[in-house]
KOLSE-818483 format. One record per residue (C-alpha): residue number from 1; x negated, y, z negated; residue in three letters. Coordinates in Angstrom, 3 decimals. Each point is the difference from the previous one (the first is absolute). Layout:
N
+-----+----------+----------+----------+---------+
| num |       px |       py |       pz | residuo |
+-----+----------+----------+----------+---------+
| NUM |        X |        Y |        Z |     Ala |
...
+-----+----------+----------+----------+---------+
***
This chain:
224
+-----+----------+----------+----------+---------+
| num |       px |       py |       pz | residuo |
+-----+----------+----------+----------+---------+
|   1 |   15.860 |   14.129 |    6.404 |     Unk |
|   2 |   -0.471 |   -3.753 |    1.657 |     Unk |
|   3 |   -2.660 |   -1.862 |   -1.028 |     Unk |
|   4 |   -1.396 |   -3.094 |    1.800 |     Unk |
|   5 |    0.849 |   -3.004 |   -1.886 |     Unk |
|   6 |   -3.761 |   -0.702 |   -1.230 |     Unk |
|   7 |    0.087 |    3.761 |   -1.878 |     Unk |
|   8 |    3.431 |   -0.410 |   -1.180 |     Unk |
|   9 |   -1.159 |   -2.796 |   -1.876 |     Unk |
|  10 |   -3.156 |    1.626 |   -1.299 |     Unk |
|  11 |    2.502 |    2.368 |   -1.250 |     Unk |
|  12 |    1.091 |   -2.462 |   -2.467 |     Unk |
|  13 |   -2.972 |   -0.013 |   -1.879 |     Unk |
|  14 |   -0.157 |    3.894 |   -0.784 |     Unk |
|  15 |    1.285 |    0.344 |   -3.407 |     Unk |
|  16 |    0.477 |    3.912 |   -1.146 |     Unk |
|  17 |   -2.646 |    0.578 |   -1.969 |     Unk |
|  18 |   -2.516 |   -1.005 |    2.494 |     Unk |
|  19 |   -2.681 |    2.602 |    0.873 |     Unk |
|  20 |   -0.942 |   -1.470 |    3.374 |     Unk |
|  21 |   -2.534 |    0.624 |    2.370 |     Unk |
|  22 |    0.805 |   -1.554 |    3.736 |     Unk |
|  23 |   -2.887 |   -0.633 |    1.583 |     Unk |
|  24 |    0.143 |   -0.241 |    3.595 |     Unk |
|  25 |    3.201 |    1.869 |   -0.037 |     Unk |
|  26 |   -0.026 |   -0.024 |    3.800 |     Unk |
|  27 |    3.494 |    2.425 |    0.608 |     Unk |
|  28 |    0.936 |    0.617 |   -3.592 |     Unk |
|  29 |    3.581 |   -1.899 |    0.428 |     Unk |
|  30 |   -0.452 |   -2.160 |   -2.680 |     Unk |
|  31 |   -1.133 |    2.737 |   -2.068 |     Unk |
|  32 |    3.014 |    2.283 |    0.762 |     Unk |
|  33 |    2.586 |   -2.974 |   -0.566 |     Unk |
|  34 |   -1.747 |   -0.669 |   -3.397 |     Unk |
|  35 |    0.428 |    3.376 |   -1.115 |     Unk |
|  36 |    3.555 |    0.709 |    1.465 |     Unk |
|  37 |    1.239 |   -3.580 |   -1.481 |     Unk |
|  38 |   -1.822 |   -0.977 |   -2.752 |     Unk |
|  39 |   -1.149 |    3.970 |   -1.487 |     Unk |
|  40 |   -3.334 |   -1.659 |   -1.523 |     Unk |
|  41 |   -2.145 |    2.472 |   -2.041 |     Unk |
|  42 |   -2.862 |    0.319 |    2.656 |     Unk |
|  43 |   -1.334 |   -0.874 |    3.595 |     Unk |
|  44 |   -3.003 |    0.483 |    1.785 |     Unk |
|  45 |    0.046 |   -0.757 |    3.506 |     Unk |
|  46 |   -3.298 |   -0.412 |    2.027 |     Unk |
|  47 |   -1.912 |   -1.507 |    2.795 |     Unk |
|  48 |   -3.011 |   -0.203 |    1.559 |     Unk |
|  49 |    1.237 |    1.280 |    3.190 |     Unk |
|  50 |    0.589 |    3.576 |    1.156 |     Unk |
|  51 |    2.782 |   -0.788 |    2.302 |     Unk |
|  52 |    1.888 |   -2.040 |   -2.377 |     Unk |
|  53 |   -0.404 |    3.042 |   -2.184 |     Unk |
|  54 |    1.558 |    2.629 |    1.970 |     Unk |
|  55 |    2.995 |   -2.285 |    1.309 |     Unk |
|  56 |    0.363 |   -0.619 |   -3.900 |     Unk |
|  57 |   -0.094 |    3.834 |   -0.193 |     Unk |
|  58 |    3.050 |    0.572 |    2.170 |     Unk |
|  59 |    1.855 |   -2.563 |   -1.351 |     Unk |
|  60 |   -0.392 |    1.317 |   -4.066 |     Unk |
|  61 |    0.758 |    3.449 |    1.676 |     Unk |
|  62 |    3.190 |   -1.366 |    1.794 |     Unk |
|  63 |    1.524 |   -1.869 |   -3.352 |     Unk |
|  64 |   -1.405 |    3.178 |   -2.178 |     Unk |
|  65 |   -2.088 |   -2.214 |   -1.926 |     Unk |
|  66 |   -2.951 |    2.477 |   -0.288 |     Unk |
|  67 |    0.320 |    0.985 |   -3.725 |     Unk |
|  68 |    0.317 |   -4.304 |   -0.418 |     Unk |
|  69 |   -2.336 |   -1.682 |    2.002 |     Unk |
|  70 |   -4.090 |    0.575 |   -0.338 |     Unk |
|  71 |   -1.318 |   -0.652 |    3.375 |     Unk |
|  72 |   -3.689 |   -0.032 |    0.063 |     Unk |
|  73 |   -2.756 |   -1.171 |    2.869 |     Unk |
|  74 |   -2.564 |   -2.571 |   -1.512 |     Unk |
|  75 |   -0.769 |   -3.653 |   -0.194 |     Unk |
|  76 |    1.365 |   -2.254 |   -2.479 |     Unk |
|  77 |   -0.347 |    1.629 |   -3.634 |     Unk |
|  78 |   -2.258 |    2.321 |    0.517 |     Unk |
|  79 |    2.909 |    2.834 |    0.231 |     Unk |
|  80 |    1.481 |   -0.149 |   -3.380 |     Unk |
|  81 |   -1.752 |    1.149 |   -3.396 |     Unk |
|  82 |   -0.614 |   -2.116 |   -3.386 |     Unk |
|  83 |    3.365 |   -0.799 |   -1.447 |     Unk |
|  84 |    2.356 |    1.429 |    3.179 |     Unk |
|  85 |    1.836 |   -2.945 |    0.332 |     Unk |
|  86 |    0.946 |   -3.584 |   -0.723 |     Unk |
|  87 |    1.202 |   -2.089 |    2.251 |     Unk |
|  88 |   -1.627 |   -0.867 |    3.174 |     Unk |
|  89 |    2.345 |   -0.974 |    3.906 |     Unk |
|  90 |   -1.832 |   -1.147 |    2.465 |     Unk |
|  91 |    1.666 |   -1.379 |    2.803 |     Unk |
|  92 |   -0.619 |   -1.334 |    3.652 |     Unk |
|  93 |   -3.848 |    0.127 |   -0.865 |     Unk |
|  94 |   -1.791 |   -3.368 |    1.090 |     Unk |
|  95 |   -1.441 |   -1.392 |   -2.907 |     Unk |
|  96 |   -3.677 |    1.246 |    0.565 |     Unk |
|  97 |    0.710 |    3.599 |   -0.249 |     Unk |
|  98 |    2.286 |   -0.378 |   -3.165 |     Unk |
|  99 |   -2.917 |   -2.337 |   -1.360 |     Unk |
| 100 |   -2.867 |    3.196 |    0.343 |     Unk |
| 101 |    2.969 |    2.429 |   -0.967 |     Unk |
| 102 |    0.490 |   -1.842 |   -3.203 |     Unk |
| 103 |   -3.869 |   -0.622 |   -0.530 |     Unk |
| 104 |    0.243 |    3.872 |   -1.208 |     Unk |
| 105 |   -0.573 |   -0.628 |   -3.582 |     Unk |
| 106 |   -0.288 |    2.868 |   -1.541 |     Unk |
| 107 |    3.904 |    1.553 |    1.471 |     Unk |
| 108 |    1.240 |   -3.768 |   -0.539 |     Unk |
| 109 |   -0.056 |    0.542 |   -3.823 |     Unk |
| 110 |    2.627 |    2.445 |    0.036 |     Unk |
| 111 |    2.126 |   -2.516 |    1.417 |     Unk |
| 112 |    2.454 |   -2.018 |   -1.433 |     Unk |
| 113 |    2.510 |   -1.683 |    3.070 |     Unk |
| 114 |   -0.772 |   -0.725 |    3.667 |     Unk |
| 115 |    2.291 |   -0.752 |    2.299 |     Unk |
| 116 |   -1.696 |   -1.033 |    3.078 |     Unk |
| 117 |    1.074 |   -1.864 |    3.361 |     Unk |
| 118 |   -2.777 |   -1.145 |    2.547 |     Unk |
| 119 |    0.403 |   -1.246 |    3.371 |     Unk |
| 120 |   -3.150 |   -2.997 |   -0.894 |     Unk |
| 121 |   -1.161 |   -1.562 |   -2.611 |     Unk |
| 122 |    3.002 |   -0.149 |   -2.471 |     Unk |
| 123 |   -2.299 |   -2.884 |   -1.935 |     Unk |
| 124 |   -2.971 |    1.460 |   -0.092 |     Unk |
| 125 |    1.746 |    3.337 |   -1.024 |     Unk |
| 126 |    1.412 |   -1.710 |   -2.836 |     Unk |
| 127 |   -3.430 |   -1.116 |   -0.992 |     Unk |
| 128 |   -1.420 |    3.715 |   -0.140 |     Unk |
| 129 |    2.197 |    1.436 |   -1.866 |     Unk |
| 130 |   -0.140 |   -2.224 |   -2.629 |     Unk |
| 131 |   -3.615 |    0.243 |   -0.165 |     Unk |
| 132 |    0.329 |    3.655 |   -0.702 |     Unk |
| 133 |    2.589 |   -0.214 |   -3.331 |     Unk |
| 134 |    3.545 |   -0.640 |    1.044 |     Unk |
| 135 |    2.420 |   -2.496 |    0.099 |     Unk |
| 136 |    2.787 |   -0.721 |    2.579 |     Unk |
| 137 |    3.691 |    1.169 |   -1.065 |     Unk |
| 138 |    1.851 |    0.101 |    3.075 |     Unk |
| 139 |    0.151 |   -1.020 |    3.317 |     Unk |
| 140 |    2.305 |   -0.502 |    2.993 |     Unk |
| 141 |    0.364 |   -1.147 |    4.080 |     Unk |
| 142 |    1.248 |    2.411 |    1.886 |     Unk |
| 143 |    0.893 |   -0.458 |    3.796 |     Unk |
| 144 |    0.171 |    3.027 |    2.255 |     Unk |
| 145 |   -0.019 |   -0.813 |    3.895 |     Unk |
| 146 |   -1.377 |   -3.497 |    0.087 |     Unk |
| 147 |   -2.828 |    0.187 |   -2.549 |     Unk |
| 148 |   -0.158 |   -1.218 |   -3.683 |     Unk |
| 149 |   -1.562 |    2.672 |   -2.272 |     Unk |
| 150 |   -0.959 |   -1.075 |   -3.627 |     Unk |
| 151 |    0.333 |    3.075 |   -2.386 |     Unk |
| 152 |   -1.889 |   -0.503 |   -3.158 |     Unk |
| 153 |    0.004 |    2.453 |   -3.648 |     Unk |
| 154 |   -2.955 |   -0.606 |   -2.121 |     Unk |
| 155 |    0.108 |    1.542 |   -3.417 |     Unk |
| 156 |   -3.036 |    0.328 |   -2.283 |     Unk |
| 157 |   -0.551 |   -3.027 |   -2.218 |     Unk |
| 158 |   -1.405 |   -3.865 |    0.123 |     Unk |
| 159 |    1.990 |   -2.911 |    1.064 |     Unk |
| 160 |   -1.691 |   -3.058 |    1.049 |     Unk |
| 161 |    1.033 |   -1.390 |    3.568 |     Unk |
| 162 |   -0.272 |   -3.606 |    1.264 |     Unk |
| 163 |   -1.473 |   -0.680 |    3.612 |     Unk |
| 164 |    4.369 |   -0.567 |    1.301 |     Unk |
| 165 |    0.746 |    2.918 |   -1.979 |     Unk |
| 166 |   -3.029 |    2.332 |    1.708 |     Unk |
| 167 |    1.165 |   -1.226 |    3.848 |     Unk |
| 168 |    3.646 |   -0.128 |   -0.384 |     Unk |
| 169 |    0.431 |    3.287 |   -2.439 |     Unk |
| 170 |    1.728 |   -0.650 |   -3.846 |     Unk |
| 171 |    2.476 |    1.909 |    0.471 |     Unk |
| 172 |    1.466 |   -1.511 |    3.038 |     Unk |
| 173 |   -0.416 |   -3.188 |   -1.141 |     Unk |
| 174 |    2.403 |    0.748 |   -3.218 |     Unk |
| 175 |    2.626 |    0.688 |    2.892 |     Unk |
| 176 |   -0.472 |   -1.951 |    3.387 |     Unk |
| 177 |    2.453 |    1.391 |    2.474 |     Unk |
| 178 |    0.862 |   -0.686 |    3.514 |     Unk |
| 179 |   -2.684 |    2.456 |    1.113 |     Unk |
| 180 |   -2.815 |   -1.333 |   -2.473 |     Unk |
| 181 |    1.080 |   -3.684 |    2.303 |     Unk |
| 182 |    0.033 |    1.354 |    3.234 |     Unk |
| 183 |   -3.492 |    1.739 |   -0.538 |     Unk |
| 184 |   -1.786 |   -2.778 |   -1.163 |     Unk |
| 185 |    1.236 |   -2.848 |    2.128 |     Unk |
| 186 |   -1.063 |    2.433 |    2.890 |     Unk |
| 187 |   -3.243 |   -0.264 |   -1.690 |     Unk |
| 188 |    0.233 |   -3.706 |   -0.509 |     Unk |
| 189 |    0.381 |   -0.115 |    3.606 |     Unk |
| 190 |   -2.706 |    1.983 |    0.559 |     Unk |
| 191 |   -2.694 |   -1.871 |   -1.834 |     Unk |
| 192 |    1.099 |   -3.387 |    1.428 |     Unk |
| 193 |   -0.293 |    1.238 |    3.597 |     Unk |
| 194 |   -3.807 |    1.504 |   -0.844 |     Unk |
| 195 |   -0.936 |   -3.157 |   -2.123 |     Unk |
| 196 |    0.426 |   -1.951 |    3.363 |     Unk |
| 197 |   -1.958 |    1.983 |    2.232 |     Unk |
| 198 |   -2.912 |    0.028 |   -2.556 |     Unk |
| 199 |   -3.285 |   -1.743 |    0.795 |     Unk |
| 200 |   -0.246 |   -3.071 |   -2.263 |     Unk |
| 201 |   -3.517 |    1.018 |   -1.217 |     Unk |
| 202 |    1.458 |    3.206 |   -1.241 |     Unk |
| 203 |    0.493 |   -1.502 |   -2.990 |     Unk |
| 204 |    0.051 |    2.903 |   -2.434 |     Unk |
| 205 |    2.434 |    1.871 |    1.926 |     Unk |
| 206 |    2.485 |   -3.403 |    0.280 |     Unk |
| 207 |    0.101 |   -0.831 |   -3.782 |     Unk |
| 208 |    1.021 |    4.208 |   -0.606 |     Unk |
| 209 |    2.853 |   -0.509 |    2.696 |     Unk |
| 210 |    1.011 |   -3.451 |   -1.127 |     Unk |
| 211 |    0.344 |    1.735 |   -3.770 |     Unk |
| 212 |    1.945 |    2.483 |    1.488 |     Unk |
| 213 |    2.262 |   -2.227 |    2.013 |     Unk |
| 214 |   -0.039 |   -2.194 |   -3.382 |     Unk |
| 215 |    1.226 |    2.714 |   -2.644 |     Unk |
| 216 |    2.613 |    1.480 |    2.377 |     Unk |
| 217 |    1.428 |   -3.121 |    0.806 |     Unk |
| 218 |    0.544 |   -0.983 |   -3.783 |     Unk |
| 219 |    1.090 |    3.805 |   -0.637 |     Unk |
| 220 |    2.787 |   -0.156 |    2.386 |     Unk |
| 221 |    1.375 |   -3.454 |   -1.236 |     Unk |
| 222 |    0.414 |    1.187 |   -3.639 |     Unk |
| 223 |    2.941 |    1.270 |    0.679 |     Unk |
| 224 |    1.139 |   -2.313 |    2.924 |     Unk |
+-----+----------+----------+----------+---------+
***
């Protein structure tokens, strides 16, 4: 089976003993590659929509994953008992819904790895997660048709983060490839272009994009 290259790369996180539950497992793909590839000791694949469901259906039937893959209807955690499983993928979510699928405190305890990729608010992401007990051990760009996708695996424990560390991600910091350039002088350009259409009495909103035009800039020239 073919993944895109976005869930080939979440792929890359799974390690074998993970007991996973995919929420918002849309077709199951990444659920049958897992288990085909990687053999881990558990998956439960689920979503909140019945369509996504019954295409996910046909697809376990077709790679005669039935006995392997859980597939239930439900949001978020509410589908798995106490102590199911322990790692958590959520991917192509935008950061609101993983936010309110993560709030779920009582399932969350069971958990020790996520392994989440949103479509917005990569930062502020970062931020929730951290709140809730767990640290940041990997992360990676991926690029798959024209967009940048930051994958991130947080892993229960503390580890304090400064404000560069929160925007730009740890982990790709330790390793700044061509990828982790391209994406934020994008950015860079980005911010520039807005800061000069901005109202001078918007003053709160210039100092945020100046800091932001400020850190990448210094960022990118470490290494130039």
């Amino acid at each position: 089976m073919r993944l895109s290259k976005r869930l080939k790369a979440i792929t890359e996180f799974v390690d074998k003993e993970d007991r996973i539950i995919d929420i918002g497992c849309d077709h199951a793909l990444l659920d049958i590659y897992i288990k085909e590839n990687i053999k881990n000791r558990k998956i439960v694949a689920s979503d909140i929509h019945e369509g996504a469901i019954k295409q996910a259906k046909k697809n376990i039937e077709k790679y005669s994953m039935e006995r392997k893959i859980s597939l239930r209807l439900g949001d978020g955690l509410d589908v798995i008992k106490e102590g199911e499983v322990d790692t958590i993928i959520i991917a192509g979510m935008g950061y609101n819904n993983i936010e309110k699928i993560l709030s779920n405190s009582e399932k969350l305890k069971d958990i020790n790895k996520i392994i989440v990729q949103s479509n917005t608010d990569v930062v502020k992401l970062r931020k929730s997660v951290i709140k809730l007990g767990f640290k940041i051990t990997r992360e990676k760009l991926v690029l798959d048709k024209d967009i940048i996708y930051t994958i991130i695996e947080f892993k229960r424990g503390v580890e304090k983060y400064n404000y560069n560390q929160i925007y730009f991600g740890p982990r790709l910091m330790e390793n700044k490839d061509e990828l982790f350039k391209d994406y934020y002088s994008k950015k860079l350009l980005k911010y520039e272009n807005l800061l000069l259409q901005l109202p001078k009495n918007n003053v709160m909103s210039r100092i945020h994009h100046m800091r932001l035009i400020k850190i990448i800039k210094e960022e990118l020239e470490k290494d130039n």
